[in-house]
N, C-alpha and C positions, 0 to 999 in steps of 0.2 A: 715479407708479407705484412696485411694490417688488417688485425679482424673488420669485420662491419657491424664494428656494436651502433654505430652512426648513420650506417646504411637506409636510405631512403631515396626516390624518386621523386621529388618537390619543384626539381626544373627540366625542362629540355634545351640538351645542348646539342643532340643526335637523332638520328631518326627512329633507332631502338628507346629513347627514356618517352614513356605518357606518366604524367603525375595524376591520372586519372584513374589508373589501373593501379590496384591496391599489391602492395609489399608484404610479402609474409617476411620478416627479418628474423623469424624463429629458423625457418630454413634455409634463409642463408646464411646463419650461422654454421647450420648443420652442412652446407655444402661446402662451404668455404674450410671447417673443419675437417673434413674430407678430406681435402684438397692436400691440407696440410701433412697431415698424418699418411699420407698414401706417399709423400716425397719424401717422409722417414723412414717409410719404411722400404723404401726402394734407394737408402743409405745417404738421402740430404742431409746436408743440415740446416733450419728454419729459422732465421731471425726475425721476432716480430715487433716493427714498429707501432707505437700505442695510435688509436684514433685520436681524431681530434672533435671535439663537440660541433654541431655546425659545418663537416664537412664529409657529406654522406660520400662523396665519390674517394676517398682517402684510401678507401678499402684497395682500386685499382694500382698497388703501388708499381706496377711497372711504368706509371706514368712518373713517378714520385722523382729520379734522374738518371743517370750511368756511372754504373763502378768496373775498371777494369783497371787490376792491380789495386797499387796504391793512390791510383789520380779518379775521379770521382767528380760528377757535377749533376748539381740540383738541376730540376727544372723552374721553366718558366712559362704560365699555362697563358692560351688564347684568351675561356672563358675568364672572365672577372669570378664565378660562382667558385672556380677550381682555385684562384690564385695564391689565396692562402697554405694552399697544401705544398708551394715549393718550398719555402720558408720552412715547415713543418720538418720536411725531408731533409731540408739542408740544416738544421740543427741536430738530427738523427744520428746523421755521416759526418757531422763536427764530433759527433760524441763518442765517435766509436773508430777514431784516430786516423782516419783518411787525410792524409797531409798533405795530398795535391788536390784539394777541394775548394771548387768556383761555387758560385750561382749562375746559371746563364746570364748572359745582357740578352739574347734574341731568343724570339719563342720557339719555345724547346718541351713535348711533350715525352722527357727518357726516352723509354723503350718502347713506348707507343709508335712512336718513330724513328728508332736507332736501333739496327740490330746486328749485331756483330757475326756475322760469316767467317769462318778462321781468321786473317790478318786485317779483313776488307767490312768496313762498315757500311749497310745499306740502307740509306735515310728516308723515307718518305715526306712528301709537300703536297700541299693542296686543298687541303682544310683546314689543320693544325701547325706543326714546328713550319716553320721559316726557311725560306734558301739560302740564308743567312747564317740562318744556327748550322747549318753543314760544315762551313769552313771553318764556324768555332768549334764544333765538336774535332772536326780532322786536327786543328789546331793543338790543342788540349789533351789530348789523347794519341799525337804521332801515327793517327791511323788514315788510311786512303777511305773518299766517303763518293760512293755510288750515288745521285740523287735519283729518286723514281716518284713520278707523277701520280697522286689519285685520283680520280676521276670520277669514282662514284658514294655519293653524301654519304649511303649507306654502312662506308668500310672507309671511315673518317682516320684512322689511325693505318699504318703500313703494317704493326702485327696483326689484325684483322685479317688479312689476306695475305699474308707471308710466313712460313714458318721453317727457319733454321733447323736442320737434321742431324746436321755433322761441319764439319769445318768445311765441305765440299760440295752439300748437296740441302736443297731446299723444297718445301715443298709452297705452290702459290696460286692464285685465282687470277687470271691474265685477263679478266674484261675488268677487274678495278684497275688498272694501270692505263695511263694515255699509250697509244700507239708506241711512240718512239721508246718509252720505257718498257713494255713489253720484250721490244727488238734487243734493247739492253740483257732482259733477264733469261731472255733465251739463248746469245750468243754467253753469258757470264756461266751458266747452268743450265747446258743443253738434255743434261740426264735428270730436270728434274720431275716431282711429283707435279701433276697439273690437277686441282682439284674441280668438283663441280659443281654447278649452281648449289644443289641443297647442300652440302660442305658447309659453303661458304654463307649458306643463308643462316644457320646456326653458329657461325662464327666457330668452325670446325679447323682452323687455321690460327684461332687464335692458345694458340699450346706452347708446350716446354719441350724439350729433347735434352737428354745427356749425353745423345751421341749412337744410343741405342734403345734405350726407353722414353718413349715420348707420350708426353699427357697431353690427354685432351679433350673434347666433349665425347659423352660417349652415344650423344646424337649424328654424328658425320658419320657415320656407318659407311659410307662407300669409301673414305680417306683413311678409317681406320683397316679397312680391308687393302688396299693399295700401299699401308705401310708396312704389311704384315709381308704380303708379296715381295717386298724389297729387303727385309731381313729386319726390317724392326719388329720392337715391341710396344705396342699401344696399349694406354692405359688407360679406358675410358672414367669420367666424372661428370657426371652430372652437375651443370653450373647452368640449373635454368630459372632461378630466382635472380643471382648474379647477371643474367643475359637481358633482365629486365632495362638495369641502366647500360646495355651495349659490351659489358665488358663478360670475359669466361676465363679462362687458368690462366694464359699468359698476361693481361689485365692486371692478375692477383699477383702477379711475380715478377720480384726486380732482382732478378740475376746478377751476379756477381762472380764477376769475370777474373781468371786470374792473369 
């Protein structure tokens, strides 16, 4: 994770950031601490990469690249506004001895758009990462890479509208997906969670799972009732300062996979 002592809305790259609309960065300190502390105490452990001055979206480190094992790769962002934050990342995971560690060559937004299902990686395109960076991520990583279509500006990133539960089971918003990627994720995970408009309109999808505790806004009130129903445990968080620039818990968290 990366605090957001940098945190601020000054450009639009989505259709959640207005730089019009004022930033309390008091509270999202306090949310984002939250955040933190709520993942220790349900037995994480937290690593937190320093900000960097000048790059208010830093705080989102699940864009920051993908760690699984020992092999690791930075991203490489769309906007020009972000791009400095791969470089950032990828001196982080130089430092802390990741010895299969790339930079991307193709645009590559991490976990914004890569997210690992037990063996099987599920990539998103259509805004941001590249149909390109798929074969490098499969590449680099030895893993088999699903691509799924976005379709709507709004849920610009695939954890937006995707949320991993278990090595088997997911939960997702099927009107951001083109057609034929839909038909994908329903023959892939015919048991999964199907969320709903207002889910999805608070970015109720954009959450963490260990497998059985799953964080996530604790605005999606109807997705956190439907995980209860299936044997999880939901942990709601309020991340509605955070929700300003587009992003909520999964956003703030770059997984590390073993």
């Amino acid at each position: 994770m990366c605090r957001p002592d940098y945190f601020e809305v000054t450009y639009s790259i989505n259709p959640w950031m207005d730089p019009t609309e004022p930033v309390d960065r008091s509270l999202a300190l306090l949310q984002w601490e939250t955040l933190r502390a709520t993942y220790e105490e349900y037995g994480h452990k937290v690593d937190v990469v320093p900000g960097v001055p000048g790059l208010p979206d830093m705080v989102f480190a699940a864009n920051g690249g993908l760690i699984i094992g020992d092999r690791a790769m930075s991203a490489k962002f769309t906007h020009p506004e972000r791009a400095a934050e791969g470089p950032a990342y990828h001196r982080w995971f130089a430092q802390h001895g990741l010895a299969g560690l790339v930079d991307a060559k193709e645009v590559n937004e991490g976990e914004g758009d890569f997210l690992l299902v037990g063996d099987r990686m599920l990539a998103g395109m259509g805004f941001r990462s590249s149909l390109a960076a798929h074969q490098e991520v499969a590449q680099h990583f030895s893993r088999p890479v699903v691509s799924l279509e976005l379709v709507d500006p709004r849920f610009y990133h695939l954890d937006t509208v995707l949320l991993p539960l278990d090595d088997t089971t997911i939960a997702y918003f099927p009107p951001a997906f083109s057609p034929a990627s839909q038909a994908v994720l329903t023959e892939l995970y015919p048991d999964a969670i199907v969320a709903t408009d207002a889910d999805a309109e608070v970015l109720g999808l954009n959450g963490v799972s260990d497998g059985f505790n799953v964080f996530l806004s604790d605005k999606a009130t109807t997705l956190i009732e439907s995980l209860r129903t299936r044997g999880y445990n939901p942990v709601g968080i309020d991340m509605s300062e955070l929700l300003k620039a587009g992003g909520s818990v999964k956003c703030c968290t770059l997984e590390v996979h073993e």
